[in-house]
MILO-981292 format. One record per residue (C-alpha): residue in three letters; x, y, z. Coordinates in nm, 3 decimals. Layout:
+-----+---------+---------+---------+
|   r |      px |      py |      pz |
+-----+---------+---------+---------+
| ala |       X |       Y |       Z |
...
+-----+---------+---------+---------+
% end
This chain:
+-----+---------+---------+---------+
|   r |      px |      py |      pz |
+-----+---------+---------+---------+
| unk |  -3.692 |   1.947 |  -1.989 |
| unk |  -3.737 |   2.335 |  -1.962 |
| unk |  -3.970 |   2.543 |  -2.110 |
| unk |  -3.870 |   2.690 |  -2.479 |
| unk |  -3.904 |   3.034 |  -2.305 |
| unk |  -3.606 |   2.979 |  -2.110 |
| unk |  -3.266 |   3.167 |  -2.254 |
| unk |  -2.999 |   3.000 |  -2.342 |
| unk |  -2.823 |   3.165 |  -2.032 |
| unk |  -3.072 |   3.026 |  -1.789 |
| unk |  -3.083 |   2.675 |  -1.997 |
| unk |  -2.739 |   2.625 |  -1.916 |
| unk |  -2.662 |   2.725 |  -1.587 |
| unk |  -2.967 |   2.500 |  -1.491 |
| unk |  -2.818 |   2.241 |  -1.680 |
| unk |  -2.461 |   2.238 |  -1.519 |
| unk |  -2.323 |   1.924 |  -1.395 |
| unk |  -2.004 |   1.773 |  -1.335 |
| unk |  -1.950 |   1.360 |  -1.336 |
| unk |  -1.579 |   1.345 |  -1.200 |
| unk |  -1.309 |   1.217 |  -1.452 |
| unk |  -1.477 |   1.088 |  -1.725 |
| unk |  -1.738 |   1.340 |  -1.745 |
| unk |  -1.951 |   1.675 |  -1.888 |
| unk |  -1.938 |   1.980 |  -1.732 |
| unk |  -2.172 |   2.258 |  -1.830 |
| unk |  -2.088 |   2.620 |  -1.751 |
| unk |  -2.235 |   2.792 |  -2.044 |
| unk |  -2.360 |   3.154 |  -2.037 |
| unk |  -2.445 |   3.201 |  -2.401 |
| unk |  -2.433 |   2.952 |  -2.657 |
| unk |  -2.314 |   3.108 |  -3.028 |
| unk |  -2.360 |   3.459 |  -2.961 |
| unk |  -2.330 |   3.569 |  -3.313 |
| unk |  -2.646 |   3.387 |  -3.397 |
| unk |  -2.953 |   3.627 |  -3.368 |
| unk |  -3.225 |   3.667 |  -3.068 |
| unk |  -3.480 |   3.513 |  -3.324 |
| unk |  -3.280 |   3.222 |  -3.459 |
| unk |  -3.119 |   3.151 |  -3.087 |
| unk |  -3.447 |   3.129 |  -2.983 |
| unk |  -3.556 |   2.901 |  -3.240 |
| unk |  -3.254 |   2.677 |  -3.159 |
| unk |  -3.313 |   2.652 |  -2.796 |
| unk |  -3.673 |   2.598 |  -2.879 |
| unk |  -3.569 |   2.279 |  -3.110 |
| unk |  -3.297 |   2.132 |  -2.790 |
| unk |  -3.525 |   2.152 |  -2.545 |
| unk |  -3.785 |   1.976 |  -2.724 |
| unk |  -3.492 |   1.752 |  -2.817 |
| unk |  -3.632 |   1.803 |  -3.183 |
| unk |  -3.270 |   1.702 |  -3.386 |
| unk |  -3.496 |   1.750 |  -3.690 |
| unk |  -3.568 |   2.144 |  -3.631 |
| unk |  -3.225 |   2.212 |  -3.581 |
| unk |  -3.128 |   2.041 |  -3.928 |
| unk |  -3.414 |   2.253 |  -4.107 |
| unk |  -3.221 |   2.560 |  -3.936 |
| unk |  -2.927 |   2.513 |  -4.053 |
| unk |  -3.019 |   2.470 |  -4.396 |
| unk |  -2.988 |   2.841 |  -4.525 |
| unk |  -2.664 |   2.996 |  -4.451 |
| unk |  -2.345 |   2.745 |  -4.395 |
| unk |  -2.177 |   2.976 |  -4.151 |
| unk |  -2.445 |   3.037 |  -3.940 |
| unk |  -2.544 |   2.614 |  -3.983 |
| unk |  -2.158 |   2.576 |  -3.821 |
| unk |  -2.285 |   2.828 |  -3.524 |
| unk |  -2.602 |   2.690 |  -3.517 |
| unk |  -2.401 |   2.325 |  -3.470 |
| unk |  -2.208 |   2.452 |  -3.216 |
| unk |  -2.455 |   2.566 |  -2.993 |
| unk |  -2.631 |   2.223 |  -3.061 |
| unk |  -2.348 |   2.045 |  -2.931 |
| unk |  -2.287 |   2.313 |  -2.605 |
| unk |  -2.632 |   2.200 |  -2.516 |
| unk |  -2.571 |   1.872 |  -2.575 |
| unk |  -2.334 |   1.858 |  -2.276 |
| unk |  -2.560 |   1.972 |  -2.055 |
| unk |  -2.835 |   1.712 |  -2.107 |
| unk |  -2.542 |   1.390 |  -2.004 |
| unk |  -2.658 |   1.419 |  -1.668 |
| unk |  -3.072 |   1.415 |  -1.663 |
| unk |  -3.129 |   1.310 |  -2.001 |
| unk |  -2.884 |   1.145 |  -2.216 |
| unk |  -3.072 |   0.967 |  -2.466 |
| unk |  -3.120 |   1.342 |  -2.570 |
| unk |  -2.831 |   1.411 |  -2.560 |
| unk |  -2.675 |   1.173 |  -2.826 |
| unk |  -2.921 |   1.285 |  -3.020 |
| unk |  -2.894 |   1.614 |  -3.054 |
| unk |  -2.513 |   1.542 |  -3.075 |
| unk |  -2.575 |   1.306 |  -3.348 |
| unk |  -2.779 |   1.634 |  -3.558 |
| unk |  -2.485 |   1.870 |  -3.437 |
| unk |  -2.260 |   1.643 |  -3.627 |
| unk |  -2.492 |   1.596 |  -3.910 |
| unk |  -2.482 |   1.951 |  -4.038 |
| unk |  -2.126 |   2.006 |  -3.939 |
| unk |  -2.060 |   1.722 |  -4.192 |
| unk |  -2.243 |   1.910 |  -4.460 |
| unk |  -1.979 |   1.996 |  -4.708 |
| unk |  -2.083 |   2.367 |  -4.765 |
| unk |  -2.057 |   2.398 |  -4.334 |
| unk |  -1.699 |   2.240 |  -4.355 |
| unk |  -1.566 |   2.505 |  -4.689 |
| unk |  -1.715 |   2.764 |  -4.459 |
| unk |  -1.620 |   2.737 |  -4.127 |
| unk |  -1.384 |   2.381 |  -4.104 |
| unk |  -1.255 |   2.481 |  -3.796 |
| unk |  -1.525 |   2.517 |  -3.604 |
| unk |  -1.700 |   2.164 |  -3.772 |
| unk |  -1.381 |   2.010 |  -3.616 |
| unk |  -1.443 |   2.160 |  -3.250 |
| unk |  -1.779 |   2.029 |  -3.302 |
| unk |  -1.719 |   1.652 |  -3.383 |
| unk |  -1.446 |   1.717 |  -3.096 |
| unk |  -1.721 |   1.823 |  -2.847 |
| unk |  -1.998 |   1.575 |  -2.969 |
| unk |  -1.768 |   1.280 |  -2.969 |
| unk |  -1.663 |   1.340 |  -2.597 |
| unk |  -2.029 |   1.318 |  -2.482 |
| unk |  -2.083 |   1.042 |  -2.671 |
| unk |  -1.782 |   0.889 |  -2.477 |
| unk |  -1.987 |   0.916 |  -2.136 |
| unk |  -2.045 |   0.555 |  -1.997 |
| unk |  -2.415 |   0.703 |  -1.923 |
| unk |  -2.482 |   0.779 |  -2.287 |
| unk |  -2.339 |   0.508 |  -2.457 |
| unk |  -2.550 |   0.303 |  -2.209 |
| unk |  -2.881 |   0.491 |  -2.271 |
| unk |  -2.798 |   0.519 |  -2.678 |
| unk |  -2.493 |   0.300 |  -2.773 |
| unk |  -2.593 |   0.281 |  -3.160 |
| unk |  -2.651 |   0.659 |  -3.176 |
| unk |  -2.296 |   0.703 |  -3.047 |
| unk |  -2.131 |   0.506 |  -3.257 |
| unk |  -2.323 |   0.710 |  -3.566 |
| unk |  -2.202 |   1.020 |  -3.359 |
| unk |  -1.830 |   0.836 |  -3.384 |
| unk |  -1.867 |   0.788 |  -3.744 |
| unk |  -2.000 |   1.148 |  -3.841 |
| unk |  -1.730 |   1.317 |  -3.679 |
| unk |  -1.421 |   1.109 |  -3.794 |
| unk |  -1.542 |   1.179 |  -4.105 |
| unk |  -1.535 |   1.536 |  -4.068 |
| unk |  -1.195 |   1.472 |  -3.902 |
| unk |  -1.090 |   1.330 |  -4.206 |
| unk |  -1.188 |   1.623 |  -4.470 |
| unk |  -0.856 |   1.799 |  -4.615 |
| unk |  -1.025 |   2.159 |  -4.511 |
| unk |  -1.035 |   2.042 |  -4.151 |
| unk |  -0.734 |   1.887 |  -4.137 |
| unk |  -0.570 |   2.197 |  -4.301 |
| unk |  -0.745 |   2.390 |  -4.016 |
| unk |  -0.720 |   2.199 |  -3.733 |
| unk |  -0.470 |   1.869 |  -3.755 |
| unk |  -0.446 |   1.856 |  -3.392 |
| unk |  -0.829 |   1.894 |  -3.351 |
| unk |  -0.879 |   1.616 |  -3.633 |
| unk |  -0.651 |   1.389 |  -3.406 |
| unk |  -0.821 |   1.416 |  -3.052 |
| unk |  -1.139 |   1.288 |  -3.239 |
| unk |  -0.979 |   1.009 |  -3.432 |
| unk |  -0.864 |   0.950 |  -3.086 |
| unk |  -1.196 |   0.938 |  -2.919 |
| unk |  -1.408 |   0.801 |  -3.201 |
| unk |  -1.189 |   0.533 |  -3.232 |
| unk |  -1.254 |   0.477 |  -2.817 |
| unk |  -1.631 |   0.495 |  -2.872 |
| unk |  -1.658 |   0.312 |  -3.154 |
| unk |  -1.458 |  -0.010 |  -2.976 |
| unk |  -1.645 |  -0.039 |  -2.692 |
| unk |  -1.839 |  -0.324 |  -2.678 |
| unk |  -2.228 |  -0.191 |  -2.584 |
| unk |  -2.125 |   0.016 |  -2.923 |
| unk |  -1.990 |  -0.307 |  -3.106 |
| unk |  -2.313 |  -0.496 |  -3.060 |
| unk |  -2.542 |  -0.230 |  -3.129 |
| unk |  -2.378 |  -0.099 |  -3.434 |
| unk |  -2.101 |  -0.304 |  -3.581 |
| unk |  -2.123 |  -0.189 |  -3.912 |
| unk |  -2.127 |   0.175 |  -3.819 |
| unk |  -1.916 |   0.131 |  -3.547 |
| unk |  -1.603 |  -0.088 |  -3.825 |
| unk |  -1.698 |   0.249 |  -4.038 |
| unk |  -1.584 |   0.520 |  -3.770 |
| unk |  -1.304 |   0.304 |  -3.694 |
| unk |  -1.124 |   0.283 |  -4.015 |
| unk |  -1.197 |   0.675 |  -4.063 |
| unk |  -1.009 |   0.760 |  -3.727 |
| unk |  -0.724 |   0.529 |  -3.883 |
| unk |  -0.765 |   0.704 |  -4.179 |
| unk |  -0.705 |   1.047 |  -3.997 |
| unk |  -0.440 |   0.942 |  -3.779 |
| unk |  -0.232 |   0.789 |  -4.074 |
| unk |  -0.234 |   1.176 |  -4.204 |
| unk |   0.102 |   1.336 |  -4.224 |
| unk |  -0.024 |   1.666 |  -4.116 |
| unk |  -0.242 |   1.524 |  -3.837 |
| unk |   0.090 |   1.338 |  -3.731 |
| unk |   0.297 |   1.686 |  -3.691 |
| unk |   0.052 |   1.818 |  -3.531 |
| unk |  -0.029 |   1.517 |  -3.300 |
| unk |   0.263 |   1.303 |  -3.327 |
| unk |   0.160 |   0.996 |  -3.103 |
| unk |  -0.180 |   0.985 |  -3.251 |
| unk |  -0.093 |   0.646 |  -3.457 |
| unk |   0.024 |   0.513 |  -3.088 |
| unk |  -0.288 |   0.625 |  -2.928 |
| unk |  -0.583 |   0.593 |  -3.173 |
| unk |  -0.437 |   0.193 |  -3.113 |
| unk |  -0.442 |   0.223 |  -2.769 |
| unk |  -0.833 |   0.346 |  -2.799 |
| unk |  -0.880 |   0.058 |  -2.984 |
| unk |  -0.744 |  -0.227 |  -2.776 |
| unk |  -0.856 |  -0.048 |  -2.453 |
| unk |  -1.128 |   0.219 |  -2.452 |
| unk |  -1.115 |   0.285 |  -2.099 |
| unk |  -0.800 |   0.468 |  -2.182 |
| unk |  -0.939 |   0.775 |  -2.304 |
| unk |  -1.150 |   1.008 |  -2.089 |
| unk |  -1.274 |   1.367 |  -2.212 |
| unk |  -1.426 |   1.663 |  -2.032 |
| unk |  -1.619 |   1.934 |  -2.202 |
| unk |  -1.691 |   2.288 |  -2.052 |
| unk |  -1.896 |   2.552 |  -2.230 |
| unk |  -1.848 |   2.890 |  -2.101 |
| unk |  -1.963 |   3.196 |  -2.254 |
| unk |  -2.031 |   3.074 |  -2.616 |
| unk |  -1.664 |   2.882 |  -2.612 |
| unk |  -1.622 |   2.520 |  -2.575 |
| unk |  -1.356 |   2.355 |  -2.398 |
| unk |  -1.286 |   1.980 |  -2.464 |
| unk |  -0.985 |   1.809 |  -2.287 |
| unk |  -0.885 |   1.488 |  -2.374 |
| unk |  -0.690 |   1.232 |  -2.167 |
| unk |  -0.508 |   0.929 |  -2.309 |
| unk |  -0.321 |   0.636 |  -2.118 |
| unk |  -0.122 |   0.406 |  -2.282 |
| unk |  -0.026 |   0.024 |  -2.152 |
| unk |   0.300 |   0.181 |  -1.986 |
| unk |   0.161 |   0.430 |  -1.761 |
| unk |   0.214 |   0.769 |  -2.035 |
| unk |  -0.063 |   0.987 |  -1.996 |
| unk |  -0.121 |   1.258 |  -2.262 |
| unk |  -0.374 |   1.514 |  -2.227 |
| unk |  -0.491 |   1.776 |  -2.450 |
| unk |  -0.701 |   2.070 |  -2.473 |
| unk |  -0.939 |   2.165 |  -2.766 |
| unk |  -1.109 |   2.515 |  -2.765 |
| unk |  -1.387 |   2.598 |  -3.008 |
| unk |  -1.526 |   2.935 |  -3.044 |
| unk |  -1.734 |   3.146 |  -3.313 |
| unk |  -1.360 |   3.237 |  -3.452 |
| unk |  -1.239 |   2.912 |  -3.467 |
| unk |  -1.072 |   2.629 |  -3.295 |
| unk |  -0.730 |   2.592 |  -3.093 |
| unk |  -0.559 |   2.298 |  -2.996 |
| unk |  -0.311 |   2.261 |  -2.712 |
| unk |  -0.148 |   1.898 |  -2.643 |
| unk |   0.059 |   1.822 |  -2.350 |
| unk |   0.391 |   1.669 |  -2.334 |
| unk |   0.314 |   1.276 |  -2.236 |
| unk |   0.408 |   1.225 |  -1.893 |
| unk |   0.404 |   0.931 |  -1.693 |
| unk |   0.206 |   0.836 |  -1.413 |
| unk |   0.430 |   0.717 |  -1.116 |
| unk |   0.131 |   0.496 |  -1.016 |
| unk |   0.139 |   0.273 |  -1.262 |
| unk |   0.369 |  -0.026 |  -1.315 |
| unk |   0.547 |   0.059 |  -1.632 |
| unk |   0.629 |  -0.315 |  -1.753 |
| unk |   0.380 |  -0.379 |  -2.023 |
| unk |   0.346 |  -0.711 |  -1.881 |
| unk |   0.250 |  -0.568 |  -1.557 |
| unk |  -0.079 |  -0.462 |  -1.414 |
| unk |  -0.290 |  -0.178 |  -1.427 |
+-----+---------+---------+---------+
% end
């Protein structure tokens, strides 16, 4: 870990990585840049120490700045997969914590659904799931909850269906299972939950398909996050038993979260019969 005295600039492009497909990619130059020197400080102070604890005692004051304070939680998240990523889930699991805070979601609901968007993508990693399988499936369960509040669904449907999408991936793998079954049933049934929403299903209309696909085979979903200048990118790719591949892009920023799915497309690779191979 790096000194506390490090920025937040530094922090991250020392913390860059990249792990291929399935992985977390780093490229962050600021974290929330509307949160002050003093309380940025104090943040990267509480992540490097991997203190979840100090960021939750943060956040406590002001809900809009506890939804910036959770984003930049989760951008430094992603770049502790790679050296540490017991850490990692953890501070993940606090990002998601106060983004779940009902006050954080009224205030900023967009930006609490980029969040459980980002955190549940690291949690996804093989790496962390192996170092911290029970914390990921809490991670699972915090953010399909937040998925799953009216104000972010109003905000962000499409958002609220990549992480029913990826929760519900976490959640059924088996290290997760065994560590965590209760938890793990819990963020399950809230990702069905979302994905059964009519307004999630305009927005995302094969989430139903592929929050089963997740299920039955959580191989099929790989995410990548990149955090560049105080914006997170999260893109999120989804294979079903027939070769369709969807992918699509989430972008959370201090003004809010886009989403931007793909047409499915289908991978000339793979043997379409369901029956078939893979």
């Amino acid at each position: 870990m790096k000194s506390s005295t490090k920025s937040f600039r530094s922090f991250f492009a020392a913390a860059a990585l990249a792990l291929g497909v399935a992985g977390v990619t780093a490229h962050a130059q600021d974290a929330a840049p509307a949160l002050s020197a003093d309380l940025t400080a104090q943040v990267q102070a509480a992540v490097t120490s991997g203190d979840a604890d100090a960021l939750k005692t943060l956040a406590q004051n002001n809900p809009t700045v506890a939804a910036q304070i959770a984003q930049a939680a989760v951008q430094a998240a992603a770049g502790l997969v790679a050296t540490n990523p017991t850490a990692a889930a953890n501070i993940a699991a606090a990002a998601t914590s106060i983004a779940n805070e009902p006050a954080v979601i009224a205030a900023s609901p967009a930006i609490a659904a980029g969040v459980a968007a980002t955190a549940t993508a690291i949690v996804s990693q093989p790496s962390v799931i192996a170092a911290a399988p029970a914390v990921a499936a809490q991670v699972a369960s915090t953010s399909a909850s937040i998925a799953n509040q009216p104000a972010v669904i109003a905000a962000a449907p499409a958002t609220a269906a990549t992480v029913a999408v990826t929760a519900t991936a976490v959640a059924s793998t088996p290290a997760v299972q065994q560590a965590a079954p209760s938890v793990a049933a819990t963020a399950t049934a809230t990702a069905s939950s979302v994905a059964s929403n009519t307004a999630v299903q305009a927005a995302a209309p094969n989430v139903q398909t592929q929050v089963t696909n997740a299920a039955a085979n959580p191989s099929s979903v790989t995410s990548t996050v990149t955090v560049n200048a105080g914006t997170t990118t999260v893109n999120t790719q989804t294979s079903s038993p027939t070769g369709q591949t969807t992918s699509t892009t989430t972008q959370t920023s201090n003004t809010g979260t886009t989403t931007n799915p793909t047409t499915p497309t289908v991978d000339p690779t793979q043997n379409t019969s369901p029956a078939g191979s893979r």
